[in-house]
Structures are given as structure tokens and as C-alpha cells.
DSSP file (Angstrom, degrees, kcal/mol; ACC not computed):
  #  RESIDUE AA STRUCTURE BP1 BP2  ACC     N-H-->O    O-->H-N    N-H-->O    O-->H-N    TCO  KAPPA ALPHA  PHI   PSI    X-CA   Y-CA   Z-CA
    1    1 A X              0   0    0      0, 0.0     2,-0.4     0, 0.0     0, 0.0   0.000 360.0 360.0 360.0 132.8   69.0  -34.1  -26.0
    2    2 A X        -     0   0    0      0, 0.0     2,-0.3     0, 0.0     0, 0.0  -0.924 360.0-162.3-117.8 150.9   67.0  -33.3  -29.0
    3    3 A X        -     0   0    0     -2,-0.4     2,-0.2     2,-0.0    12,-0.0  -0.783   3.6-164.0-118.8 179.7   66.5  -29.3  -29.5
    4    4 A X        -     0   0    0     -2,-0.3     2,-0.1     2,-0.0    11,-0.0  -0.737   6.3-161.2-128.7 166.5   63.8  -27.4  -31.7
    5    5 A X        -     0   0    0     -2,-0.2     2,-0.2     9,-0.0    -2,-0.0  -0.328  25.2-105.1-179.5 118.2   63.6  -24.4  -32.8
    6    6 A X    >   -     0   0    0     -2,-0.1     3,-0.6     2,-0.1    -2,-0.0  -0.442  20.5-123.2 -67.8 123.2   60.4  -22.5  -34.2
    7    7 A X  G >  S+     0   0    0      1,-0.3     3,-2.1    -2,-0.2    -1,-0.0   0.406 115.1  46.5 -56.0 -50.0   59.4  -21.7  -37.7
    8    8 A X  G 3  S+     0   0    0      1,-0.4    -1,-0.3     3,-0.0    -2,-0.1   0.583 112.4  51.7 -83.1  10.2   59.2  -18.0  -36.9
    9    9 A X  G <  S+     0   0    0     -3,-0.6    -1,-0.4    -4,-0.0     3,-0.3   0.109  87.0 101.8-114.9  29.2   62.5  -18.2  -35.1
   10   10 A X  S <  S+     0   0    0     -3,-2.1    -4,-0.0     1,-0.2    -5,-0.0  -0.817  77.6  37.7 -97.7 147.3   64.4  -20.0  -38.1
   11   11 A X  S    S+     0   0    0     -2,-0.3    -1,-0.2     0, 0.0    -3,-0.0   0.443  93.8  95.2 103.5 -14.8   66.6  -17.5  -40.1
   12   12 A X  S    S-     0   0    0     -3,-0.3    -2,-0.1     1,-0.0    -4,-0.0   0.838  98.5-110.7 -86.3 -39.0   67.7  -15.5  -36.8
   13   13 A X  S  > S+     0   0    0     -4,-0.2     4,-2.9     3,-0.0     3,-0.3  -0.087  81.5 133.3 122.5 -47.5   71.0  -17.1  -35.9
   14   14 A X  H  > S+     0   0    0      1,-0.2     4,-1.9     2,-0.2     5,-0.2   0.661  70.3  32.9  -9.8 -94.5   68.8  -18.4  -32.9
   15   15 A X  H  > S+     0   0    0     -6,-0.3     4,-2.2     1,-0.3     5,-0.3   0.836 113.3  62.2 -56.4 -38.3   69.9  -22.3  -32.9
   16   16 A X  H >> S+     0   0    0     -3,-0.3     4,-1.4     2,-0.2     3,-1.1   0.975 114.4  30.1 -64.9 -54.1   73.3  -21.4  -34.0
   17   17 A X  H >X>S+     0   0    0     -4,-2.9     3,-3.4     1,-0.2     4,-1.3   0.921 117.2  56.9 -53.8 -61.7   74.2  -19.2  -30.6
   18   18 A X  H 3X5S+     0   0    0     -4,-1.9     4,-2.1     1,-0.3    -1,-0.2   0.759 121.6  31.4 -54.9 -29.5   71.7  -21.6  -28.6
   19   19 A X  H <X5S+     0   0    0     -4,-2.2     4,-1.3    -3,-1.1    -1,-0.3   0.544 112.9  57.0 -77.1 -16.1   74.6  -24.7  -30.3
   20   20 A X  H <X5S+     0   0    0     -3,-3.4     4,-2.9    -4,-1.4     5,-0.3   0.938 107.7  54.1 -92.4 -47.3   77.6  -22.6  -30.3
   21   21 A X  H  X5S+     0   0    0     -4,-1.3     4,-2.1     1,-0.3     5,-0.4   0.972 111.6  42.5 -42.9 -61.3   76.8  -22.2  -26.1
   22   22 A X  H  X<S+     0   0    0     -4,-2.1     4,-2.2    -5,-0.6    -1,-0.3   0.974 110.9  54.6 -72.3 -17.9   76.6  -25.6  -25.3
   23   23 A X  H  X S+     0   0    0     -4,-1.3     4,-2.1     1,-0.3    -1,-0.3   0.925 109.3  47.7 -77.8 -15.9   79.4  -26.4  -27.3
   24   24 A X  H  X S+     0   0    0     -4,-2.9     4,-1.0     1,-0.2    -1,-0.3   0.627 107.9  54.9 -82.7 -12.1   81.4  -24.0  -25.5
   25   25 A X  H  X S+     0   0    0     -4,-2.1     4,-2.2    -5,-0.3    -1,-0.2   0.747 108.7  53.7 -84.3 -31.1   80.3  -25.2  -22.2
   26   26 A X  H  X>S+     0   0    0     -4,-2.2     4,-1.2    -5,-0.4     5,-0.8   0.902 102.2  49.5 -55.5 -48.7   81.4  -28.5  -23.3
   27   27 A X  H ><5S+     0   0    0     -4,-2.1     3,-0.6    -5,-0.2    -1,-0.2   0.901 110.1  55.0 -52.0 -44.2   84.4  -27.6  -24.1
   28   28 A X  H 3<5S+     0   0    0     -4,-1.0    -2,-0.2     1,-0.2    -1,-0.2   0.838 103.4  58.2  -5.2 -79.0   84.3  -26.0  -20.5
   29   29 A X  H 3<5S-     0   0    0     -4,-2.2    -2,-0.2     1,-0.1    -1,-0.2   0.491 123.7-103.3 -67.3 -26.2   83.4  -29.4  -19.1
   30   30 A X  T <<5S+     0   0    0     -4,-1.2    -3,-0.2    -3,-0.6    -4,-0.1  -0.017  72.4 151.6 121.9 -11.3   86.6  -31.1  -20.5
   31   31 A X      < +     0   0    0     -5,-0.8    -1,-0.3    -6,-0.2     3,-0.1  -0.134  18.0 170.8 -52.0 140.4   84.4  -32.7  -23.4
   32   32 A X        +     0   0    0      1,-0.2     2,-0.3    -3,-0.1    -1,-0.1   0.665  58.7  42.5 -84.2 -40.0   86.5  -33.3  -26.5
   33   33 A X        +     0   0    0      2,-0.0     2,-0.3     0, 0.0    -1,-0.2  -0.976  55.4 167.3-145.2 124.8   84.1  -35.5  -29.0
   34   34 A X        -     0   0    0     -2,-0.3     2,-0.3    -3,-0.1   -11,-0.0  -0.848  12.2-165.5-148.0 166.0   80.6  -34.9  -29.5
   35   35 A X        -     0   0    0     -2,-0.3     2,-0.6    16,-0.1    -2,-0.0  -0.969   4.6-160.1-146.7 126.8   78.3  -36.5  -32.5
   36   36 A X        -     0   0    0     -2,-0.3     2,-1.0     2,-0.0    -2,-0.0  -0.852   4.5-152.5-118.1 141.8   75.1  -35.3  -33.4
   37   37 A X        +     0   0    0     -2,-0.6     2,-0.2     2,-0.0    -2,-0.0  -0.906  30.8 149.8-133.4 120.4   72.9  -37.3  -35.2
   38   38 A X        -     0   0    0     -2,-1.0     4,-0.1     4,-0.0    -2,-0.0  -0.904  45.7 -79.5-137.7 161.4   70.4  -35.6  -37.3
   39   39 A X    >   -     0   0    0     -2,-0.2     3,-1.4     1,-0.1    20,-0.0  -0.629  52.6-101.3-100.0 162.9   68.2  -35.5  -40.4
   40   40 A X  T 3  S+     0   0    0      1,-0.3     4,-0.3     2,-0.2     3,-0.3   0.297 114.3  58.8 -47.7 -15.8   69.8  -34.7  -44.0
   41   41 A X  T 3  S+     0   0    0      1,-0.3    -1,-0.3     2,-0.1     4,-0.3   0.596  99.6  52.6-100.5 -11.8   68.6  -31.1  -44.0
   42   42 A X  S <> S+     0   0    0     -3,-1.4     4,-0.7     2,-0.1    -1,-0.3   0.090  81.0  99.8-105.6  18.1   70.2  -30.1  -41.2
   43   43 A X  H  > S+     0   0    0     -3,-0.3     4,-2.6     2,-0.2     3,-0.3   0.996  86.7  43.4 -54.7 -62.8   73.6  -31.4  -42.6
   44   44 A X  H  > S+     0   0    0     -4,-0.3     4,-0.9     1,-0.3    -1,-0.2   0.842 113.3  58.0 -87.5 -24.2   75.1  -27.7  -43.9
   45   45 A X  H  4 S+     0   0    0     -4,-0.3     4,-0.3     2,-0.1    -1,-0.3   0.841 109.2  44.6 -47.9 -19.9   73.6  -26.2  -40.1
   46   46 A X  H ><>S+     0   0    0     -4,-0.7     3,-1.0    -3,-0.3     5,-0.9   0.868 106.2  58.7-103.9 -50.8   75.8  -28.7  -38.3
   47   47 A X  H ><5S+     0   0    0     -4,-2.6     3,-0.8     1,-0.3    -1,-0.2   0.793 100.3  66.8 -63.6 -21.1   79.0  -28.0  -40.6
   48   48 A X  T 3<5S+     0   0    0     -4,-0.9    -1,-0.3     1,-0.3    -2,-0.2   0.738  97.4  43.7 -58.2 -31.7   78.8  -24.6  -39.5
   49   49 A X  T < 5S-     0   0    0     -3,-1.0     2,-2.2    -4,-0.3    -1,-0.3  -0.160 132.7 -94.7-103.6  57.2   79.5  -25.1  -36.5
   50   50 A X  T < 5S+     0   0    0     -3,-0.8    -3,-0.2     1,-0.1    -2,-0.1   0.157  70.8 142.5  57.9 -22.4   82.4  -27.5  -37.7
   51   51 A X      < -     0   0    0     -2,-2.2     2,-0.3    -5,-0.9    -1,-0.1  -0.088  40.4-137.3 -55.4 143.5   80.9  -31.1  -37.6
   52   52 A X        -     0   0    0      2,-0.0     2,-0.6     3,-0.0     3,-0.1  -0.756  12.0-130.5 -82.8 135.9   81.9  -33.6  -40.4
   53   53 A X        +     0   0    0     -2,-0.3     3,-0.1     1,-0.1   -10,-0.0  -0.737  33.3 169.9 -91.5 136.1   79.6  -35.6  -41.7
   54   54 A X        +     0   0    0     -2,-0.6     2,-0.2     1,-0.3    -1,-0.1   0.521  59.3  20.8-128.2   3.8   81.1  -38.9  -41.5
   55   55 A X        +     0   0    0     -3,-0.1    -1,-0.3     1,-0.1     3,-0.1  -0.760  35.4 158.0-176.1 139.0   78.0  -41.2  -42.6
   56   56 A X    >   +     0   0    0     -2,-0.2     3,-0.6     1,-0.1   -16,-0.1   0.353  54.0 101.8-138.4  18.5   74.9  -41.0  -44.3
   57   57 A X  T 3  S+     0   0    0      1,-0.2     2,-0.2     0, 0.0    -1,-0.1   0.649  77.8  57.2 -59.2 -38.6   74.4  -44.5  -45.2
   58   58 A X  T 3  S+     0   0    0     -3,-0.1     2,-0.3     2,-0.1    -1,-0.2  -0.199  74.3 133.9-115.4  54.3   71.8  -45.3  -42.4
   59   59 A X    <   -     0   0    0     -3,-0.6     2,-0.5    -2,-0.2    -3,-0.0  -0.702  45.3-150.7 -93.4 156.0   69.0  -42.1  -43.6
   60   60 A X        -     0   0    0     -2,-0.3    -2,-0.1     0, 0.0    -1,-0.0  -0.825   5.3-155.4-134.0  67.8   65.5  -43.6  -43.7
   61   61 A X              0   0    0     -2,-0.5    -2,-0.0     1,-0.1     0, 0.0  -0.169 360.0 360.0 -80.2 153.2   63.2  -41.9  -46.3
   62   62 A X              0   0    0      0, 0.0    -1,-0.1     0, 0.0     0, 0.0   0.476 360.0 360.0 171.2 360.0   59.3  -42.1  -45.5
């Protein structure tokens, strides 16, 4: 699933609740282990909601 979320909605909180929902429906769902794979800029959004970054070896500048 890839999500978006649109320049005049960045800065709201938006994408964190719309991420914090699914993860809690996951949780819900009996998932345990999730991964997201995303580009570098969205590194410190994703650690907010707890992910580790656990490689960043295979980023692709262009």
C-alpha cells in the first residue's frame, strides 16, 4: 500500500493519525511485525510512530 498525503495537508498531524489507525487495526488483526519501506526524508515521520531504521544501504539518489 503506498499512501500520500497533500502539500496543503502536510504539517496537520494528518498522516500521523491516518498511520497511527492502521497500525492500531493491525494490532487488532493479530499483526505483530510490519516494515515500511520509504524514502530518506520520511525516516524521522516513521520513528514517530516507533519504527527503527534498520537499513539504509540500498537508497538510490537520482
Amino acid at each position: 500500500m503506498r499512501l500520500f498525503n497533500r502539500s496543503s495537508f502536510r504539517g496537520k498531524s494528518i498522516g500521523l493519525r491516518i498511520m497511527e489507525t492502521l497500525y492500531k487495526q493491525q494490532l487488532l488483526d493479530g499483526i505483530k511485525f510490519d516494515f515500511v519501506d520509504a524514502e530518506i526524508y520520511l525516516i524521522p515521520f516513521f520513528e514517530k510512530l516507533g519504527y527503527k531504521t534498520i537499513d539504509t544501504s540500498n537508497i538510490m539518489f537520482g
